[in-house]
RODO-2510 file (C-alpha; in nm, 4 decimals, decimal comma):
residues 357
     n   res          X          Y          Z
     1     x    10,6251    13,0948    11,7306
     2     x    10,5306    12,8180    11,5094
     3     x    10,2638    12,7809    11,2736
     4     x    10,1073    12,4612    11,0760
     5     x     9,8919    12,4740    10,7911
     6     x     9,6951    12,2627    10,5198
     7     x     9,7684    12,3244    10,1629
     8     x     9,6009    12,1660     9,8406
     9     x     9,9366    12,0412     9,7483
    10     x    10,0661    11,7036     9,7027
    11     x    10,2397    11,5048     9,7898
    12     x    10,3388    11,7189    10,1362
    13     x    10,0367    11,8948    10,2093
    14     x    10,1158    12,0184    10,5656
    15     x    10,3340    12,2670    10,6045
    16     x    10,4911    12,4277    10,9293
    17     x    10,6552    12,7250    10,9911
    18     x    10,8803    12,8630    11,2536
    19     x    11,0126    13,2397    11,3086
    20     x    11,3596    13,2342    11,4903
    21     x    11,5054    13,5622    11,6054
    22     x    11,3241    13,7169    11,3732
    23     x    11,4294    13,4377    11,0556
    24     x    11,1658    13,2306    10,9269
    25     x    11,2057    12,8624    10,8196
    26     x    10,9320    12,6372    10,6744
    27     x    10,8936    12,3046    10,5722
    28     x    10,6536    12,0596    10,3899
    29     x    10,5487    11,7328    10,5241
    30     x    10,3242    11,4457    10,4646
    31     x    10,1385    11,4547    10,8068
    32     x    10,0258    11,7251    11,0590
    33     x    10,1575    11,5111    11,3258
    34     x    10,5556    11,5633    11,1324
    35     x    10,5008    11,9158    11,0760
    36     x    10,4671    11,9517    11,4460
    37     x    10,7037    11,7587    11,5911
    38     x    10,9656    11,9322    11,3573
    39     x    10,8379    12,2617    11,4817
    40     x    10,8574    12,1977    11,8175
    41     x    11,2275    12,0394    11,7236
    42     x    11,3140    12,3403    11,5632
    43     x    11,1507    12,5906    11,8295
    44     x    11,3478    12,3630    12,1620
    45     x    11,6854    12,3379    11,9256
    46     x    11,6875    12,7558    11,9254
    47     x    11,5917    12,7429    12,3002
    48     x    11,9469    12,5332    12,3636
    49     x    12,1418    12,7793    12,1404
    50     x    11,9798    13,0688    12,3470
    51     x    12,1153    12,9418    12,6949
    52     x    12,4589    12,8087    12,5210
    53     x    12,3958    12,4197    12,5216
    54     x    12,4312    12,2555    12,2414
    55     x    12,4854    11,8846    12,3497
    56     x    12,2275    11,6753    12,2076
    57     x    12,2083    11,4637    12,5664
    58     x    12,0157    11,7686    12,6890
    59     x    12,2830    11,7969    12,9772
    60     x    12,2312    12,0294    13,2219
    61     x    11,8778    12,0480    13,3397
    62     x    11,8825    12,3973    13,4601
    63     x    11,8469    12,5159    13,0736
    64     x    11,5642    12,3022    13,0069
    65     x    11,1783    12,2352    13,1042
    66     x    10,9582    11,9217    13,0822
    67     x    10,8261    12,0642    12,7384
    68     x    11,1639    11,9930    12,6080
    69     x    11,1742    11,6570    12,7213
    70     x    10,7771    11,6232    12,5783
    71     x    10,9270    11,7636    12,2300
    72     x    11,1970    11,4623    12,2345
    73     x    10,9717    11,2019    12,3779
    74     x    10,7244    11,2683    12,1232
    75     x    10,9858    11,2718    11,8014
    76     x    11,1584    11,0032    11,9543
    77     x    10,9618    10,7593    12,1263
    78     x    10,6200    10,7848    12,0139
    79     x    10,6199    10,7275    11,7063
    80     x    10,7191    10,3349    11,7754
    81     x    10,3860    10,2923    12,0065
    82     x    10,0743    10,1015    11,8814
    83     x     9,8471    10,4203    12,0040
    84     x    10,0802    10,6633    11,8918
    85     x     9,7738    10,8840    11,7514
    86     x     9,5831    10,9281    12,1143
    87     x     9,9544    10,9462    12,2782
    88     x    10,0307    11,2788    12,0398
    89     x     9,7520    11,4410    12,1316
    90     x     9,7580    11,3831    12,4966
    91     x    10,1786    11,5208    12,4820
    92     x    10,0148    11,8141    12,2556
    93     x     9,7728    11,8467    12,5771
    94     x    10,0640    11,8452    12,8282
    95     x    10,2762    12,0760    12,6258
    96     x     9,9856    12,3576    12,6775
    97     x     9,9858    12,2752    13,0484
    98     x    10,1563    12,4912    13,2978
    99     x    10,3961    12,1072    13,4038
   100     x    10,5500    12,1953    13,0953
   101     x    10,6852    12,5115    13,1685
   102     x    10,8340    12,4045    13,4702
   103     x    11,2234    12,3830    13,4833
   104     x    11,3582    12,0127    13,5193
   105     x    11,5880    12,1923    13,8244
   106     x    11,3165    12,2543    13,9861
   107     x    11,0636    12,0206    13,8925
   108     x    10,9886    11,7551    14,1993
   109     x    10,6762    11,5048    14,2848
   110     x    10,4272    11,8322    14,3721
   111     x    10,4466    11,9219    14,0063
   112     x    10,3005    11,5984    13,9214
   113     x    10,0392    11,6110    14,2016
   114     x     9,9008    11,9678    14,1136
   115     x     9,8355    11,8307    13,7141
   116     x     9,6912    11,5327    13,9081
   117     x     9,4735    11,6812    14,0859
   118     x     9,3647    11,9707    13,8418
   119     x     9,3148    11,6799    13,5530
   120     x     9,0869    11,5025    13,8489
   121     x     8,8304    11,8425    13,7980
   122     x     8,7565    11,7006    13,4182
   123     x     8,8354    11,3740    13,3170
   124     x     8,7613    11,0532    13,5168
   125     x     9,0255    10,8618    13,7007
   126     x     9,1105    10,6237    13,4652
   127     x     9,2270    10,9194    13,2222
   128     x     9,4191    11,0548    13,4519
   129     x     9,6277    10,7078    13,5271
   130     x     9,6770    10,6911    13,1463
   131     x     9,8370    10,9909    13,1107
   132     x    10,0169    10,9656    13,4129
   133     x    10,1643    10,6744    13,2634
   134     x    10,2887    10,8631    12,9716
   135     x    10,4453    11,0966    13,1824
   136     x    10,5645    10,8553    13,3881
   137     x    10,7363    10,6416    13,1170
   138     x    10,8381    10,9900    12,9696
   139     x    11,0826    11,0707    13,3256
   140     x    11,2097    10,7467    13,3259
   141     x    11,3361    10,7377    12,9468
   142     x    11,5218    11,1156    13,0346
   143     x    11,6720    10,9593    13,3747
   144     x    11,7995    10,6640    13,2070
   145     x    11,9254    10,7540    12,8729
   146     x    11,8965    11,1149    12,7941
   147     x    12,1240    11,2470    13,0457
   148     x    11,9008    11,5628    13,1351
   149     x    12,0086    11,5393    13,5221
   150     x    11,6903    11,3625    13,6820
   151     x    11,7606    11,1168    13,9123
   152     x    11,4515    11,0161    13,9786
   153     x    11,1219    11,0072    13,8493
   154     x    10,8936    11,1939    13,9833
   155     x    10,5316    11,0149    13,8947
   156     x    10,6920    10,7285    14,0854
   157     x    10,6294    10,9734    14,3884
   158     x    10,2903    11,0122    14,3489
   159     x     9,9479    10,8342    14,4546
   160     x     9,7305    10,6991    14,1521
   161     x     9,3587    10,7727    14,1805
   162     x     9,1629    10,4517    14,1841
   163     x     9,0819    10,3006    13,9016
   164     x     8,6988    10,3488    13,7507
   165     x     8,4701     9,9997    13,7996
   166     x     8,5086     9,7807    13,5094
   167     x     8,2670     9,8121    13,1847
   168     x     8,0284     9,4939    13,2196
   169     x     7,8434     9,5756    12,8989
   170     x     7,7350     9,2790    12,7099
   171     x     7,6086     9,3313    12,3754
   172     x     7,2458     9,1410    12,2814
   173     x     7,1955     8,9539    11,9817
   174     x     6,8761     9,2253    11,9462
   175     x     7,1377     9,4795    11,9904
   176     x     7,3529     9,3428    11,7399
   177     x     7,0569     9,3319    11,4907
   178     x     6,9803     9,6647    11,5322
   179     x     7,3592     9,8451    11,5119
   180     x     7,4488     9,5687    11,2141
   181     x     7,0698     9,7227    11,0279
   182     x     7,1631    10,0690    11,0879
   183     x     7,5479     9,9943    10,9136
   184     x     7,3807     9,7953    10,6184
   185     x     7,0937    10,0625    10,5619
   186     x     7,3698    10,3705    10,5392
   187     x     7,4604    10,5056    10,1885
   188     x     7,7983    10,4808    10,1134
   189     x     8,0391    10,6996    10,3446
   190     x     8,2484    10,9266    10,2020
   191     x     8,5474    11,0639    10,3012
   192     x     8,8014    11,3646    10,2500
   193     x     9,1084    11,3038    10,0020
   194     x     9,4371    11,4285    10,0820
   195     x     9,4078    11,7029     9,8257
   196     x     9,1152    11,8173     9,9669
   197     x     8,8471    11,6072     9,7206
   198     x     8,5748    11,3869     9,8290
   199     x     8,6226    11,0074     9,6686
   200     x     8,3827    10,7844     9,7723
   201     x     8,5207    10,5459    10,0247
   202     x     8,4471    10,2196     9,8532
   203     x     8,6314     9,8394     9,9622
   204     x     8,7461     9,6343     9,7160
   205     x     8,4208     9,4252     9,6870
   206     x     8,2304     9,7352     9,5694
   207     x     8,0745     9,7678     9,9454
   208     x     8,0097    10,0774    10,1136
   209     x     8,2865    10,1154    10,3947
   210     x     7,9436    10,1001    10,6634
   211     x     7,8913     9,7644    10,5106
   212     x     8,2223     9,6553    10,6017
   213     x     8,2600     9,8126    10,9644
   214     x     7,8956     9,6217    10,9652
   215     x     8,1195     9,2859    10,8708
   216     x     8,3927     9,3890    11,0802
   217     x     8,1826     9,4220    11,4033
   218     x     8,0676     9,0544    11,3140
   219     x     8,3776     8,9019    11,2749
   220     x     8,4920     9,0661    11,6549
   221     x     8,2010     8,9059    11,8092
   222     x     8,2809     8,5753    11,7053
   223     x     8,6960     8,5722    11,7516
   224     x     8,7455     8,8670    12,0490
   225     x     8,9734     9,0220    11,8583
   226     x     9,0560     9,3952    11,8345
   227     x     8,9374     9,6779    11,6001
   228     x     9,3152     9,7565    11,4908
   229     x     9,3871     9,3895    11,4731
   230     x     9,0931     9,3072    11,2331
   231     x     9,1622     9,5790    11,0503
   232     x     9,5114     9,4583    10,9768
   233     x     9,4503     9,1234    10,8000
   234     x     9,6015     9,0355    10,5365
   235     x     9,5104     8,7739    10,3172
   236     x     9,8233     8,5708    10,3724
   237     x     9,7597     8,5331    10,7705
   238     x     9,4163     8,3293    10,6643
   239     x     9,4607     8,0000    10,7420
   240     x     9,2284     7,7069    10,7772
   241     x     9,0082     7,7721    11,0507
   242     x     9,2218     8,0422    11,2151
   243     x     9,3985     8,3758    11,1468
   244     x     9,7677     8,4097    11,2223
   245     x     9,8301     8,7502    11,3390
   246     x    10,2185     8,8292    11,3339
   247     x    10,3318     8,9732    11,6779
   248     x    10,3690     9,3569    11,5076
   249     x     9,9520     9,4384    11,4778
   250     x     9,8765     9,2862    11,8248
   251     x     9,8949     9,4890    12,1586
   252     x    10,0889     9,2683    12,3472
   253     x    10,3455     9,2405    12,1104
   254     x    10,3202     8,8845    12,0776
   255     x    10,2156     8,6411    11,7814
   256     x     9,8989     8,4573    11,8211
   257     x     9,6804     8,2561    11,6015
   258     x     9,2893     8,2852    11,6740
   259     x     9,0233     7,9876    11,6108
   260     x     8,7167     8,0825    11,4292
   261     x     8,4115     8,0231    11,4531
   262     x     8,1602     7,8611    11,1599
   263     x     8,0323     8,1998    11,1745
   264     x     8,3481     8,3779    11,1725
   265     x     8,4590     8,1417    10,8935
   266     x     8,1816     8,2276    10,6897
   267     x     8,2429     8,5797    10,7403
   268     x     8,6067     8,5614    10,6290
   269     x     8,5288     8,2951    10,3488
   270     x     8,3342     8,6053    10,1393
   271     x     8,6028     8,8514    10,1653
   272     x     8,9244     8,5609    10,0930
   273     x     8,9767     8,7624     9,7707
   274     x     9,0521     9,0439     9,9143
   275     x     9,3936     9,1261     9,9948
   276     x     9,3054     9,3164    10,2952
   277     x     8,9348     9,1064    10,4111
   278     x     8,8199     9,4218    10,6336
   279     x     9,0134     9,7707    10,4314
   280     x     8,8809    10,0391    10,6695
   281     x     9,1482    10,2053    10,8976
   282     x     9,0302    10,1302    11,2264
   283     x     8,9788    10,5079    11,3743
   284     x     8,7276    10,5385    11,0458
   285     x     8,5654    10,2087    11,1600
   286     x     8,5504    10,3621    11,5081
   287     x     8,3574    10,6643    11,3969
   288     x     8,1450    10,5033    11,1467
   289     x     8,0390    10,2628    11,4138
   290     x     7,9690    10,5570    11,6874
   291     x     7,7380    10,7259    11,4719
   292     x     7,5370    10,3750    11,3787
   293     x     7,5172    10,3034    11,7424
   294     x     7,4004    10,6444    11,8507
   295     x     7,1324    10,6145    11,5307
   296     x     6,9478    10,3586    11,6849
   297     x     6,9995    10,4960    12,0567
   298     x     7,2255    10,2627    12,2189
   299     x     7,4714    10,5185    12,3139
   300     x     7,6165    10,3047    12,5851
   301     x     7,7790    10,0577    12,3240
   302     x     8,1063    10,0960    12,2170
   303     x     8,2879     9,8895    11,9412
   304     x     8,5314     9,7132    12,2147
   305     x     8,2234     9,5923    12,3652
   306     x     8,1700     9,3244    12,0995
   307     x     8,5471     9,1438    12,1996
   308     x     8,4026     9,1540    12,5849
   309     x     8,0975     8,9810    12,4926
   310     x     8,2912     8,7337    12,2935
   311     x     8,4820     8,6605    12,5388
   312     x     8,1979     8,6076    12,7985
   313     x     7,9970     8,3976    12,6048
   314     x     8,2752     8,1527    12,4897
   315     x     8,3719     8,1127    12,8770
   316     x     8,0026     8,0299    12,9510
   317     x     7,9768     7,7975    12,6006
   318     x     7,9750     7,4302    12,7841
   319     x     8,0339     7,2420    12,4738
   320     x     8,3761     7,4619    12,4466
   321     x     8,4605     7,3909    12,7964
   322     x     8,7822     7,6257    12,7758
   323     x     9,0103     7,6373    13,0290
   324     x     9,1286     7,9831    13,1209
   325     x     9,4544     7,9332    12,9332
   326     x     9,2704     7,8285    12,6299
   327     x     9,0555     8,1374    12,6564
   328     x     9,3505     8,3397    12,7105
   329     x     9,5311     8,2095    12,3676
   330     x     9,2496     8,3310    12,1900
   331     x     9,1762     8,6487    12,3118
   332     x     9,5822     8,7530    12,3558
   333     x     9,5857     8,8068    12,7412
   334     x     9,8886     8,7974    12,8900
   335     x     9,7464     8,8332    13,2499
   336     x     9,4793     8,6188    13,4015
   337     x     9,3866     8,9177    13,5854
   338     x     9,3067     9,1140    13,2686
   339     x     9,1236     8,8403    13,0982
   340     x     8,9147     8,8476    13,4552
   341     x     8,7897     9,1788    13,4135
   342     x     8,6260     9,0611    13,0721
   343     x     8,4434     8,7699    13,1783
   344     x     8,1020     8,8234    13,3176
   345     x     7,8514     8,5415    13,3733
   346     x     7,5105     8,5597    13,4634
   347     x     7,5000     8,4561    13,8574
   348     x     7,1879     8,2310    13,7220
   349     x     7,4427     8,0511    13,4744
   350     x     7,6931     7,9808    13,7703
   351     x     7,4622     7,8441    13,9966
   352     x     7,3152     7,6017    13,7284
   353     x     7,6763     7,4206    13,7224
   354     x     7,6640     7,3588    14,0690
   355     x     7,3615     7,2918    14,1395
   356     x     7,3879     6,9297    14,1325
   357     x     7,6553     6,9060    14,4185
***
């Protein structure tokens, strides 16, 4: 049995604790999300002792479940993925499942189907194909390299539910007023130290952090880029008239330099001084954002909603006349087909290019 904790202690405030045969060991870490993977390290390494197996390749499936290989995949693997926060909690999710106390002997593709089709009861389709796909990339890590006796992978097996229709939400310049009113009108946010103190949560300009998510939500609708990825400027990727973001803060894993805008230039032109222009970790600028947006009751918004409609209304900008290449380089598609799903134009707009043929 393992249990974490919080303690006003610095500078490893978390600490986890594990009783073992009736010995207790405990630990002190800088993150909840360390604390627990060591516990659950800890908890599975006793579990291998128990049934005599030692071997760090996990040989032998017949002494092990799938929580095992959830423990490894999310101590090993994890941790090197861009959404490695929402990927813990969904492998904390699985490990309370009933999958993960199913032996790896006997585990086979109706495992997979029953958590399938019991995750279909709650969540929409797309959720379930997301998580499928961490379980899925989970199996085929253990079959190729950990040596736990899979052959196969077993979500391979399996029939995806269809994918939910596409978001089409384009955000209004009305709408923008009103969300970008609500951010500027807030009193500075404030936010929980590590220690357990509240400091006021301040950037480097003396603005209240809901100024610069206000800033921040700007600058996305005039270069489609990302929440994490504006977050992650640096001064030193400012160039003239673009931003060169190194391949290691984009999704695709691949370097990119985006054009901006007058606008955007003007946006980034005030905040040059800074070393980090926009110094709000992007989950805080998520949840600052939700409440703004829910404030003025436009609860269908969300923040990714702003690099959609950037990317709809350069594609329908005639001066621009981008090709879909161009408009690909900017936004940081790889695949055509992805960069489809984010354009939208108005029927009305389409017709009036033809309708001189």
């Amino acid at each position: 049995m393992a249990s974490i904790q919080k303690r006003d202690r610095k500078p490893k405030p978390w600490r986890a604790e594990v009783c073992i045969n009736g010995v207790r060991k405990s630990k002190s870490f800088l993150t909840k999300t360390e604390a627990k993977v060591w516990a659950a390290e800890m908890t599975t390494r006793a579990h291998s002792h128990e049934h005599g197996s030692t071997n760090s390749n996990m040989s032998g499936r017949g002494d092990f479940t799938v929580d095992d290989l959830l423990v490894r995949y999310l101590k090993d693997v994890t941790p090197t993925h861009k959404g490695a926060r929402f990927e813990q909690k969904r492998i904390e999710f699985f490990r309370r499942n009933d999958l993960a106390r199913v032996p790896l002997d006997k585990l086979c593709a109706d495992d997979i189907v029953a958590f399938r089709n019991e995750r279909l009861k709650t969540v929409s389709n797309s959720s379930v194909n997301r998580e499928l796909n961490i379980l899925s990339s989970m199996f085929s890590i253990a079959v190729r390299e950990w040596k736990v006796g899979l052959t196969s992978n077993p979500v391979r097996d399996v029939k995806r539910p269809k994918e939910n229709p596409h978001r089409e939400v384009i955000i209004t310049d009305s709408e923008r007023d009103e969300i970008v009113a609500e951010l500027r009108s807030k009193k500075p946010g404030r936010r929980k130290g590590q220690a357990g103190r509240h400091i006021e949560a301040r950037g480097e300009r003396g603005e209240s952090v809901n100024e610069i998510v206000a800033e921040m939500f700007l600058f996305a609708l005039e270069t489609c880029m990302r929440l994490g990825e504006i977050s992650a400027i640096k001064r030193s990727w400012c160039r003239e008239g673009y931003v060169a973001l190194p391949r290691e803060v984009t999704k695709t894993q691949t370097a990119r330099q985006v054009p901006l805008t007058r606008t955007a230039q003007n946006i980034l032109a005030k905040r040059s001084v800074m070393q980090r222009p926009f110094p709000v970790d992007p989950n805080t600028a998520s949840a600052i954002f939700r409440k703004a947006k829910k404030a003025v009751g436009l609860h269908h918004i969300r923040f990714h909603d702003a690099r959609h409609t950037a990317i709809t209304r350069l594609a329908d900008d005639e001066k621009a006349n981008l090709s879909m290449l161009q408009l690909s380089a900017i936004s940081g598609h790889s695949d055509p087909r992805m960069l489809k799903r984010y354009y939208n134009p108005k029927p009305e707009r389409l017709a009036a290019k033809i309708a001189h043929l």
